[in-house]
C-alpha positions as CSV (number, residue, x, y, z in Angstrom):
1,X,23.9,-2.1,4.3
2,X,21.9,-4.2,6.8
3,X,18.0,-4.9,7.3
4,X,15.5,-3.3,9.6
5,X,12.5,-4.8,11.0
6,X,9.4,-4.0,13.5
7,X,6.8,-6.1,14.3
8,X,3.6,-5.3,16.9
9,X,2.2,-7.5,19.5
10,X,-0.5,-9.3,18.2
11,X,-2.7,-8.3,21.4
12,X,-2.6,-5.0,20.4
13,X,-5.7,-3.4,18.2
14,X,-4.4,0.1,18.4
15,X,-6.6,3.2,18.3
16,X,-7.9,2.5,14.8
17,X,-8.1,-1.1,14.8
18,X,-6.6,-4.4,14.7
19,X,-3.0,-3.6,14.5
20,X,-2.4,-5.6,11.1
21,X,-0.6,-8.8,11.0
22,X,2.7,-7.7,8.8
23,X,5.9,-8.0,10.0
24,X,7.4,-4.6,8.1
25,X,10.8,-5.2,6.6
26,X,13.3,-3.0,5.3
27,X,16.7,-4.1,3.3
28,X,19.1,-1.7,2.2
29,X,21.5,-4.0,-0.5
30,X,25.0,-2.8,-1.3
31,X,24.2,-2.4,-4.7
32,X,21.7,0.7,-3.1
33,X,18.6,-1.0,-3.9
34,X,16.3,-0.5,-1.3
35,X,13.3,-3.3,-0.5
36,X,10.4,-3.0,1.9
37,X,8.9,-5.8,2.4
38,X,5.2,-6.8,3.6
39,X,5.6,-10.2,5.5
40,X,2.2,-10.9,7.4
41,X,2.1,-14.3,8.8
42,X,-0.7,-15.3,7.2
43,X,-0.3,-14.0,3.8
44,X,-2.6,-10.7,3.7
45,X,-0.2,-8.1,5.3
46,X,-3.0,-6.3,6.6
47,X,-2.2,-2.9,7.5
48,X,-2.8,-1.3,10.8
49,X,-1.6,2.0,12.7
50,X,1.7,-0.2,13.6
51,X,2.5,-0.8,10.1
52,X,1.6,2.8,9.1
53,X,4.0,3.9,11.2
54,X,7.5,1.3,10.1
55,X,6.1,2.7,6.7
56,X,7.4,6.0,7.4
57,X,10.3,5.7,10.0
58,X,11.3,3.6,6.5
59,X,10.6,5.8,3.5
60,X,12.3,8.7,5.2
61,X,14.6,6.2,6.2
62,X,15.5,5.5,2.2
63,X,15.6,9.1,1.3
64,X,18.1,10.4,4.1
65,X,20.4,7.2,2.5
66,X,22.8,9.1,0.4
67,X,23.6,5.3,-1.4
68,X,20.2,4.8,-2.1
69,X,19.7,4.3,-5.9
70,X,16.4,3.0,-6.3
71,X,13.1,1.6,-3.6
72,X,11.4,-1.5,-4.2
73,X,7.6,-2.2,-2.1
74,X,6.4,-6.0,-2.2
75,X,5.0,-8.4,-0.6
76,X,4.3,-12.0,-0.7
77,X,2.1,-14.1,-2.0
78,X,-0.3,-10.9,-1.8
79,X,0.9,-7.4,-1.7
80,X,-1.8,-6.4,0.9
81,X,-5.4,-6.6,1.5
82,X,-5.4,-2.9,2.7
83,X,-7.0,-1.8,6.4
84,X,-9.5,-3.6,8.3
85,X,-12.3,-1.3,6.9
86,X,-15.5,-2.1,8.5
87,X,-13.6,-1.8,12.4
88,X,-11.7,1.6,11.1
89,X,-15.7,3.5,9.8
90,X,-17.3,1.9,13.0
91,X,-14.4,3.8,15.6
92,X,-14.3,6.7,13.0
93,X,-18.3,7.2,14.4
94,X,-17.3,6.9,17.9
95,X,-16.5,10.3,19.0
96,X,-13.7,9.1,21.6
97,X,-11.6,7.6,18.8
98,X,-12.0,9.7,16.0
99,X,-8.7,11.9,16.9
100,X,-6.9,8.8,16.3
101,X,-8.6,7.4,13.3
102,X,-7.9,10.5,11.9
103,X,-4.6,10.4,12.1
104,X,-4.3,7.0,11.2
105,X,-5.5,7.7,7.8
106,X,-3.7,11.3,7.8
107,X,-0.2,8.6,8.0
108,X,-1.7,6.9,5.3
109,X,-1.4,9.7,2.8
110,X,1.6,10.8,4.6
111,X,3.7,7.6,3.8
112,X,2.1,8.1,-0.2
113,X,3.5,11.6,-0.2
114,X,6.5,10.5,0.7
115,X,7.1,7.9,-1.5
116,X,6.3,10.1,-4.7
117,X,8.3,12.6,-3.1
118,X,11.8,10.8,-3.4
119,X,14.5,11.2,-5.3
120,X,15.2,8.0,-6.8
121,X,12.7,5.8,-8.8
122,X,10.0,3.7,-6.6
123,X,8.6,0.4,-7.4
124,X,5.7,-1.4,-6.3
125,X,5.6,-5.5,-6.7
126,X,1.7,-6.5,-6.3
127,X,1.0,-10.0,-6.4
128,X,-2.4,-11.6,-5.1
129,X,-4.5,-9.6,-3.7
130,X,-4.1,-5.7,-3.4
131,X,-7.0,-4.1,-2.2
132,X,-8.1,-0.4,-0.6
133,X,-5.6,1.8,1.0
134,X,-2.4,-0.4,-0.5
135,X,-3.6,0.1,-3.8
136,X,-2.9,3.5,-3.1
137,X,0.3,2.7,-1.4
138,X,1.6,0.3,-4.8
139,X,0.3,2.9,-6.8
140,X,2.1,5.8,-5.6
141,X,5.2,4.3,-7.2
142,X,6.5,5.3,-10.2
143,X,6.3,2.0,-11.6
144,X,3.8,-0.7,-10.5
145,X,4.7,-4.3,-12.0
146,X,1.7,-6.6,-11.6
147,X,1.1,-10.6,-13.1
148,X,-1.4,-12.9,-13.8
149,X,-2.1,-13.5,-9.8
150,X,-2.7,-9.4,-9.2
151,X,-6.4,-8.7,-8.0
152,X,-6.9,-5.2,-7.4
153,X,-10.0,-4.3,-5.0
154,X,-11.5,-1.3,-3.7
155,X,-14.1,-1.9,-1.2
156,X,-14.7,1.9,-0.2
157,X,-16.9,2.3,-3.1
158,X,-19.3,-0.6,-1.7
159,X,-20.4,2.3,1.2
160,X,-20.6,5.3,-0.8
161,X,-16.8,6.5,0.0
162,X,-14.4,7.3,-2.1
163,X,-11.0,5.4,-2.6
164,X,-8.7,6.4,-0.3
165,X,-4.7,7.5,-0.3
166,X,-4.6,9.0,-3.9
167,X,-5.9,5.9,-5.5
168,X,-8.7,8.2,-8.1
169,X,-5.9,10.1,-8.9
170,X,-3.3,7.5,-9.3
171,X,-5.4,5.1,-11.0
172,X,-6.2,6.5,-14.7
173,X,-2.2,7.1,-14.7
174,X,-1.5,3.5,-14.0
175,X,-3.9,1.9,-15.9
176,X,-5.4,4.1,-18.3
177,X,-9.2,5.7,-18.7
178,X,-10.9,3.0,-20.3
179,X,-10.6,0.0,-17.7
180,X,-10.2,2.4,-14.4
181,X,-13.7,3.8,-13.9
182,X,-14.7,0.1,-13.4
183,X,-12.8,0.1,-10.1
184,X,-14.3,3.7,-9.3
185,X,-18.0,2.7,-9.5
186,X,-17.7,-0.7,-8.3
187,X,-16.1,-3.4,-6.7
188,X,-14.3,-5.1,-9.4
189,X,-11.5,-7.8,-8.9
190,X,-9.8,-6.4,-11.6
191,X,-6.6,-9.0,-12.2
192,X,-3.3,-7.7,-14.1
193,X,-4.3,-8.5,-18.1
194,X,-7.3,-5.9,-17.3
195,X,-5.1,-3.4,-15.9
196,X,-2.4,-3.4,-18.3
197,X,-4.0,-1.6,-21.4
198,X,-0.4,-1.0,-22.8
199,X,0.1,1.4,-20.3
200,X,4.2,2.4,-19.9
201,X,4.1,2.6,-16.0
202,X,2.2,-0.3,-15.0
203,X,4.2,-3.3,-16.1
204,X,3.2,-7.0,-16.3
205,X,5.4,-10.2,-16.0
206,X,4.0,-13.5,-16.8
């Protein structure tokens, strides 16, 4: 059904940011398997307001495709290494730019709503790293596949803030109680064979 693509001039930082380096991807196979695709030039797919918003156009996108049986989210050798924190907290204390920041990370949960809000079953691919606001993203999936490679990350906690885009909620349901708290009091680079814990949505593959 053809493939959709937008990618952001480097130059531009954008209101919250440095505008990520992913080149946003979307395929939409015959079989009606749709795959969006994380594609940063130098392997992290780090998010920014640019990304954020291909994230949406996409997802709603997917669920006004009628063939659409089923969403895939990957990326490649990591899934994503999340925002640029630091640079989003320092413009969220500057009074000038906080209108934008905000809705920066409004879109955030936004594009999480939306994915748990379709119709036909979402999966999330995480390889390498996944850290901060795309753990939220993988996890709002219904399914979230991981391996041996997967480091999870969430480097709110090391401030005093709490994960962002869902991920406490989401977290005990993909992983279980027992190795989840981990991530919620620290920063842990917790890799797939911790996160597992024979838990039926969060699938590994060796």
């Amino acid at each position: 059904m053809g493939r959709a693509n937008r990618k952001k001039p480097q130059e531009n930082h954008g209101p919250a940011g440095r505008a990520g380096t992913s080149l946003v991807t979307l395929d939409l196979g015959k079989d009606g398997v749709a795959v969006i695709r994380l594609e940063g030039s130098d392997g992290r797919n780090d998010l920014g307001p640019a990304d954020i918003a291909c994230l949406l156009e996409f997802v709603d996108k997917v669920a006004e495709t009628p063939s659409a049986r089923a969403l895939i989210l990957e990326g490649g050798e990591h899934f994503s290494a999340g925002v640029d924190f630091p640079e989003t907290m320092r413009r969220l204390l500057n009074p000038g730019s906080k209108p934008q920041v905000f809705r920066f990370l409004a879109d955030q949960k936004t594009v999480c709503d939306k994915i748990r809000g379709l119709r036909i079953p979402t999966i999330s691919v995480v390889r390498g790293l996944c850290a901060g606001s795309a753990l939220g993203l993988a996890a709002a999936a219904d399914f979230m596949i991981t391996e041996t490679t997967t480091r999870i990350r969430i480097p709110e906690v090391k401030v005093g803030l709490i994960p962002g885009n869902g991920a406490t909620w989401f977290l005990p349901r993909r992983m279980g109680p027992a190795p989840s708290p981990a991530l919620g009091v620290g920063e842990v680079r917790a890799g797939a064979r911790m996160a597992i814990r024979k838990r039926h949505r969060l699938v590994t593959r060796q």
